[in-house]
LOTIVO-244007 format. One record per residue (C-alpha): x negated, y, z negated. Coordinates in steps of 0.05 Angstrom, whole numbers, plus 5000, padded with zeros to 4 digits. Example, Ala and Ser with C-alpha at 12.3 -4.5 7.8 and 13.67 -1.06 7.14 Angstrom:
2
475449104844 472749794857 
//
This chain:
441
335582204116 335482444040 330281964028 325882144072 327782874065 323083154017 316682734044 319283014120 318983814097 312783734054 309783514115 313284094157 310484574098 302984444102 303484564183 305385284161 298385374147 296185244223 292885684265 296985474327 302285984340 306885384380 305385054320 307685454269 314385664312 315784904313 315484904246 320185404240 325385064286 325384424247 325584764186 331285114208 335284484236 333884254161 337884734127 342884584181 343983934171 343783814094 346884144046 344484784020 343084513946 339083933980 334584414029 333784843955 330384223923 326283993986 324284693990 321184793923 318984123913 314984203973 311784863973 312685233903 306685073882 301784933953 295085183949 295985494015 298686244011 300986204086 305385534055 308085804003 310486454047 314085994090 316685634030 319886383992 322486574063 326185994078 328185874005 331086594010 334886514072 339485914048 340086343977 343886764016 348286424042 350186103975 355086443927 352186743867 356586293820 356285713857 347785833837 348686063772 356185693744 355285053779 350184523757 345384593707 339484313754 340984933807 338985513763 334285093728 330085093790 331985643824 331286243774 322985963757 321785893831 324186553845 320586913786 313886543812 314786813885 315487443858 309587483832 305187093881 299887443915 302187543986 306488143985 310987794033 312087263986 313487693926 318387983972 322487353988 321987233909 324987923898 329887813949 332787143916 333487553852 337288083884 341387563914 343587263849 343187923795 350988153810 352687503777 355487723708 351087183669 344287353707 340387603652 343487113608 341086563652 333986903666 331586913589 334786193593 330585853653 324186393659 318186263621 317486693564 310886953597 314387223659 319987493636 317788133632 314988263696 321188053712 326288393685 321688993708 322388713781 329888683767 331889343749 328189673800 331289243849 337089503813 335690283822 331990333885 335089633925 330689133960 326589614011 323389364073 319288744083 311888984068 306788544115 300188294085 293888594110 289488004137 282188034115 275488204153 273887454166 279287364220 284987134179 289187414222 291486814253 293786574176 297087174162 300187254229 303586584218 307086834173 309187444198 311187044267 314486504226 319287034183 319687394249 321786824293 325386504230 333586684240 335186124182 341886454172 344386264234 343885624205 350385734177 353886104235 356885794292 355986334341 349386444326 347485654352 351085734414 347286394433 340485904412 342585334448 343485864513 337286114506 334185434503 337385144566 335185854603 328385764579 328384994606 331285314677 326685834688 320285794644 317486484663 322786694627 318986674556 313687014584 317887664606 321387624536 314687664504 312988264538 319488704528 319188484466 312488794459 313589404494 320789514454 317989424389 311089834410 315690354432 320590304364 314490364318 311090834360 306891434315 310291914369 318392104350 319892184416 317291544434 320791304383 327191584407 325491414477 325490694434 331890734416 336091004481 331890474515 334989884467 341690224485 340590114551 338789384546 344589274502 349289464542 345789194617 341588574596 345388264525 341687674529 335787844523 337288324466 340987834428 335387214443 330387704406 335087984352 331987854294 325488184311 327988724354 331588954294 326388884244 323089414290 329689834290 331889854214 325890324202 329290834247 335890934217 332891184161 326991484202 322892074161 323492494230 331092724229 331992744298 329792004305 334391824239 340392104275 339691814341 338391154319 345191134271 348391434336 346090854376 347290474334 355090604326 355090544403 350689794401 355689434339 361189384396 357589044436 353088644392 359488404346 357787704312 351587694345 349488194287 350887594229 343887394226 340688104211 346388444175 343088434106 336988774127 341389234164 346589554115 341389744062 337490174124 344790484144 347190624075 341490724023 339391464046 344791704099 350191654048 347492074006 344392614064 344593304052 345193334125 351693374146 350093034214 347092414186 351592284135 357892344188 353591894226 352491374179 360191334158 361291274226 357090684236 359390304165 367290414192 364890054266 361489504226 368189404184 371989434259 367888954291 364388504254 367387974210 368788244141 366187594110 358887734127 359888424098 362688254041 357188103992 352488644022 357389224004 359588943934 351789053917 351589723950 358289833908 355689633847 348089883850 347990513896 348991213868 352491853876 356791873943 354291363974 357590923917 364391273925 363791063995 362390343982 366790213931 372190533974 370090104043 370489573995 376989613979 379089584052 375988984061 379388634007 385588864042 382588494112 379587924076 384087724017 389187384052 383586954095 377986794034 382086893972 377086603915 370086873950 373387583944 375487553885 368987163858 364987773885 369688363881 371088293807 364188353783 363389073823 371289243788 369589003720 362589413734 365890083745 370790023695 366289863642 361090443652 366390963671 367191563631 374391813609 372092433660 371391863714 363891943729 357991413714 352091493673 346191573717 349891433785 352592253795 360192453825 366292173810 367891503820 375791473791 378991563858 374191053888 375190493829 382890713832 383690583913 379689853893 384089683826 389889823875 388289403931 386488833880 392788803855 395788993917 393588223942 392287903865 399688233831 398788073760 393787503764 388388123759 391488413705 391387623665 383987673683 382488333664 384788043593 378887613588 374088353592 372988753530 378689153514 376689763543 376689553616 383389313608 385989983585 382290283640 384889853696 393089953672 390690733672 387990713743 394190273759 399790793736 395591373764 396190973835 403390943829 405291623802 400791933863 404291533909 411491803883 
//
């Protein structure tokens, strides 16, 4: 099939540019079985080769969004460390998505560089494989991504000559796209169910169409209370009609992440109340939207003024952590660790150190790959008085409780690493050590 691989999703590509909604959506699905069936660094060069550069903006939407999806499910080093040929391609086709003119396509590029800039050698490697000319912009793009996080999908705005259709596609494609679950087991089973139940009773599609209308009508709705009503009505299906919840997931939730941080405080606080009472039941059925979902949970309520949200929002980052597998969370709170401010860092870098207490034992070498870079982070900008430049509040006991659980599963081998840092982080880390010990005597 690698032969024919890069010929089959050029082809597959261009479609994106149909009018035809079935079209477009089988596009999708074959797109998706792609990235399934070959290996990630394979579907990375079909990807590019076949749409970087297509005429078509609808094409090359399809091309970022899809590119982005198997970026994420790829370890930073593995992108960056590995082969020479993987950065080589991936850090210019990034850099010219994010600056493509389809807002959602400068999104997907931004999203690939926020994937890969925890790496340690990321701006080393950008001035290395960016063209001179685009380095700025991006390294602009970069640390705002850094201060402010990725933010919400924007949508283009189709024109006055009834591209809607073209732009639509789009929107359906990244709507209907759920590329990660590509990678997750449990996520093609719940697929393959849906498939067989839409084989048995065909007028099944139809009524999923239509809550799926009225759900999201009534999630995005200009009214708050409709907007709550929203809400306590997803509960409701949650917990009666799972199914049908978790066969529309992906856009059902792209509806719903705009209410946990909802302007209207009422609305913000019911949503991250439901949604502490939903992560029970959803579990592992949550793995394909869980990176659009912790920046929407964390980003705002963890540093509320109000003492309701903020409770709230705790509340729900301890029931993901309970219920979900700590894998999937792990590289979405080592960047909330490592580029969120104020409390809400404390709070990260502290839920991130129970996770490497969970996960250590089970993925030894992805937690240390991505754990490191948040310790060696803290250690290195930390003032002797233990707070951050820029970031606000202490973060000593935080990076203390994480030091200690790293060596708590690593014993010296963390201390043999920290010898490869600058001096200063060494010094730091014994410091935080000791003061660990003597608190606990």
């Amino acid at each position: 099939m690698d032969q024919e691989l890069d010929t089959t999703v050029k082809v597959l590509l261009q479609k994106a540019g149909e009018s035809n909604t079935f079209i477009r959506e089988d596009v999708d699905k074959a797109l998706r079985a792609m990235v399934n069936n070959v290996t990630p660094a394979r579907a990375v060069v079909s990807l590019i080769n076949g749409g970087q550069s297509h005429l078509h903006i609808a094409v090359r939407r399809c091309t970022a969004q899809h590119l982005s999806d198997v970026l994420e499910f790829m370890e930073p080093e593995r992108i960056l460390s590995a082969t020479k040929d993987m950065a080589e391609r991936l850090l210019p086709a990034a850099a010219k998505f994010a600056q493509d003119s389809s807002q959602e396509t400068r999104y997907y590029g931004r999203k690939m560089l926020f994937f890969m800039m925890c790496h340690p050698n990321f701006e080393k490697m950008l001035e290395k494989y960016v063209p001179s000319k685009d380095l700025p912009y991006i390294k602009d793009s970069v640390r705002n991504l850094q201060q402010k996080g990725l933010g919400d999908i924007p949508l283009d705005t189709p024109s006055a000559k009834g591209r809607r259709s073209h732009t639509g596609s789009v929107g359906n494609t990244r709507s209907s796209s759920v590329s990660r679950d590509a990678f997750n087991l449990a996520e093609r089973e719940v697929t393959e169910v849906r498939e067989v139940t839409r084989k048995s009773v065909p007028r099944n599609s139809l009524e999923s169409a239509e809550y799926l209308k009225v759900i999201t009508g009534l999630l995005n709705a200009k009214d708050f209370r409709d907007r709550i009503n929203g809400i306590k009505q997803l509960l409701s299906d949650t917990e009666n009609n799972q199914d049908l919840v978790v066969g529309n997931i992906v856009k059902i939730f792209d509806a719903f992440k705009s209410r946990l941080h909802d302007s209207n405080s009422k609305v913000n606080l019911v949503a991250l109340e439901t949604m502490h009472k939903m992560i029970p039941l959803l579990r592992d059925h949550l793995s394909p939207i869980i990176n659009m979902l912790i920046p929407a949970i964390v980003d705002n309520n963890l540093n509320s003024k109000n003492p309701g949200i903020y409770a709230a929002a705790t509340n729900v980052v301890q029931a993901l952590s309970q219920h979900v597998d700590n894998y999937l969370l792990l590289q979405p709170f080592c960047t909330k660790a490592q580029f969120l401010n104020g409390k809400a860092k404390q709070d990260m870098t502290e839920k991130l150190a129970d996770i490497v207490m969970e996960l250590y034992q089970r993925k030894p070498h992805a937690t240390e790959q991505k754990v490191l870079v948040v310790l060696w982070h803290l250690l290195g900008n930390m003032t002797n008085s233990g707070s951050l430049p820029g970031a606000g509040g202490n973060i000593r006991t935080a990076t203390a409780k994480l030091s200690k659980a790293l060596f708590a599963q690593m014993g010296q081998n963390l201390l043999s690493q920290a010898a490869s840092q600058p001096p200063h982080i060494k010094k730091s880390l014994e410091e935080l050590l000791d003061m660990t010990i003597l608190n606990e005597l």
